[in-house]
N, C-alpha and C positions, 0 to 999 in steps of 0.2 A: 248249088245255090248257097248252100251252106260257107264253103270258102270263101266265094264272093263275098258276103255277107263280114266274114273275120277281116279280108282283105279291106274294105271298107271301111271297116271299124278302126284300124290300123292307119288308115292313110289320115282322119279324122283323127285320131289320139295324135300323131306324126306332128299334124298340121297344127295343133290346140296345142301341142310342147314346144313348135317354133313361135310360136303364136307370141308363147309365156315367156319363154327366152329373149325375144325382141324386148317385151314388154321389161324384161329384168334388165337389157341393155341402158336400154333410155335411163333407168332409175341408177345403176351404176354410174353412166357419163355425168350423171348431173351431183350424184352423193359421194362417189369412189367407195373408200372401206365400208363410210358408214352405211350401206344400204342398208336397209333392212326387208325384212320378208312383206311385213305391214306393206309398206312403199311401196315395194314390188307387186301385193297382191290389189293394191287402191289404182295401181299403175294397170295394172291388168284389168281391172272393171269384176273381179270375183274378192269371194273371202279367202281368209289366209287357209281356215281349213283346205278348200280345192289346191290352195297353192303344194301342200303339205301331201293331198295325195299323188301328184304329180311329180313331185321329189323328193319326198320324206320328210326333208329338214333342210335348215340352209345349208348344210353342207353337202345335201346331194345336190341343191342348185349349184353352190358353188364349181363342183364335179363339172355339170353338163356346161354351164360357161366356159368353165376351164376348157376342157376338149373343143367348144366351139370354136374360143379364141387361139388355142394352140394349133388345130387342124388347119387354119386361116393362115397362121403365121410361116409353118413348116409348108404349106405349098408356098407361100413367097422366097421361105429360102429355097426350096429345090428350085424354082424359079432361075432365082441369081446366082444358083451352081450350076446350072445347066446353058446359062446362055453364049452366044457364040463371041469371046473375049480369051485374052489372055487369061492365066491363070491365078496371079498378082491380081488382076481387074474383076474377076469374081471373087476371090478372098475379098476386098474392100468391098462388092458390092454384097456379099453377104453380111459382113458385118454394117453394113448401109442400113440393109432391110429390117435385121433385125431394133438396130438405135432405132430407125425413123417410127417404125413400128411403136415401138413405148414411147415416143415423143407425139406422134397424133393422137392414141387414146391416153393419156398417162391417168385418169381414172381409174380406167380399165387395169393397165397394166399396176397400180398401187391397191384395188380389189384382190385382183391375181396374187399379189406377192406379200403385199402386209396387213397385219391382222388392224382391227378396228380399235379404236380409243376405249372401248368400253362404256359410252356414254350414248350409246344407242339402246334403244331396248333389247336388241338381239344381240346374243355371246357374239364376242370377236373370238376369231377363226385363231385354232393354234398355227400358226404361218410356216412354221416348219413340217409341219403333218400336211398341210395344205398344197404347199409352193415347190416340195420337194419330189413329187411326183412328174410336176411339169417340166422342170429343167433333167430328171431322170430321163425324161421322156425324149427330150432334145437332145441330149448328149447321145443316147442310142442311135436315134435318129442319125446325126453327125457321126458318129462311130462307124454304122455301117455305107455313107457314103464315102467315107475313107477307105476304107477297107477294100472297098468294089475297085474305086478308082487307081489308089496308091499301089505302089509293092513295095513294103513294107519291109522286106524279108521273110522269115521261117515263123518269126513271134508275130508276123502283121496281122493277126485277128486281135491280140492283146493291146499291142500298143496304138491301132488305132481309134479302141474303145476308151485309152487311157488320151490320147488325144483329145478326143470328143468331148467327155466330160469335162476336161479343162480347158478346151475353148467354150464352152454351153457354160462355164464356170468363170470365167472371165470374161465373158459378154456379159451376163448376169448383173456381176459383182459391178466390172465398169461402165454398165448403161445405169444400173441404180444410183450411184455415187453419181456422176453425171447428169442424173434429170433433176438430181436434189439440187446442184449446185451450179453448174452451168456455167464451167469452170472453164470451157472451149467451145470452138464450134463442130458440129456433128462429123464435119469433115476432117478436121485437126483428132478427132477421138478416133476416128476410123482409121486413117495413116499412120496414128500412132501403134495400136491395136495390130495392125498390119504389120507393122516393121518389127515388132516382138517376134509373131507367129512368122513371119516369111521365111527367117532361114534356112530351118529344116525344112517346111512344104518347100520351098525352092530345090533343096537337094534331093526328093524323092524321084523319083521314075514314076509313070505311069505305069499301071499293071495291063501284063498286055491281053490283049482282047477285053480291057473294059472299056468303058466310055470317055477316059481321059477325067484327066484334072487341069 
């Protein structure tokens, strides 16, 4: 009775932190950087205390957002690395997924990655203590789909961690410069992006007995 009881408890606190997280959604699409906790807690229908014990501070909200939107993102791209296409045609359509991705929320993805003006009541986020985990996060991610897929040679645990992070590093850098600017279109960025990365992924082998590249 007793577990049940924790079990319950748990499904309820589960449910009351998606609850809050939706609720901090809306309030990011419509503010981006500047959101603040206020907004999010008047957004939610509680005080900011409740907010505060539910994740400490805006930084641990920011945390469980991040993971929300990142967890979201990374099954789109294993998505677009997995589907049944050439290998050229998933390179592009990963780098598809990720562009179109910060182009439908760019809010979202400018909460994610830059810190606030300062002209909100709540501190803006150090952006590099912030933002540096999630693209970390990515480039491992990509690291070890290379590594499964390619054969690399003797050093291919190395270099296709050194891969990763400078593709996750160069999506980054050129999806940001690109939503600022809007300098092409999404598809012109992604061919271009492509024909950079293709040479070597063209010259790699599959590794045998993985799942291909």
């Amino acid at each position: 009775m007793e577990t049940t009881q924790r079990t319950d408890q748990q499904r309820s606190a589960d449910r009351r932190r998606r609850e809050l997280l939706e609720a901090a959604d809306r309030v990011v699409l419509r503010d981006g950087p500047g959101a603040s906790m206020n907004a999010i807690a008047a957004e939610a229908g509680i005080t900011k205390p409740i907010l505060y014990r539910h994740f400490g501070d805006k930084g641990g909200l920011y945390a469980a957002l991040a993971k929300r939107h990142t967890d979201a993102l990374l099954d789109s791209l294993r998505a677009a690395l997995d589907a049944p296409a050439g290998r050229r045609e998933r390179v592009e359509a990963t780098l598809d997924t990720y562009l179109s991705a910060i182009e439908a929320r760019p809010q979202v993805y400018r909460f994610l990655m830059h810190p606030a003006d300062g002209s909100q009541s709540d501190q803006g986020f150090d952006v590099g203590k912030h933002s540096a985990p999630l693209l970390r996060r990515m480039g491992e991610e990509l690291a070890q789909v290379i590594e499964d897929r390619l054969d690399l040679g003797p050093a291919g645990q190395q270099l296709a961690r050194v891969w990763g992070h400078g593709i996750v590093g160069m999506m980054h850098a050129a999806g940001d410069w690109w939503l600022g600017e809007r300098p092409c279109s999404r598809a012109e960025l992604v061919r271009s992006l492509a024909d950079l990365l293709w040479g070597r992924l063209a010259a790699a082998g599959d590794k045998v007995g993985g799942p291909g590249f």
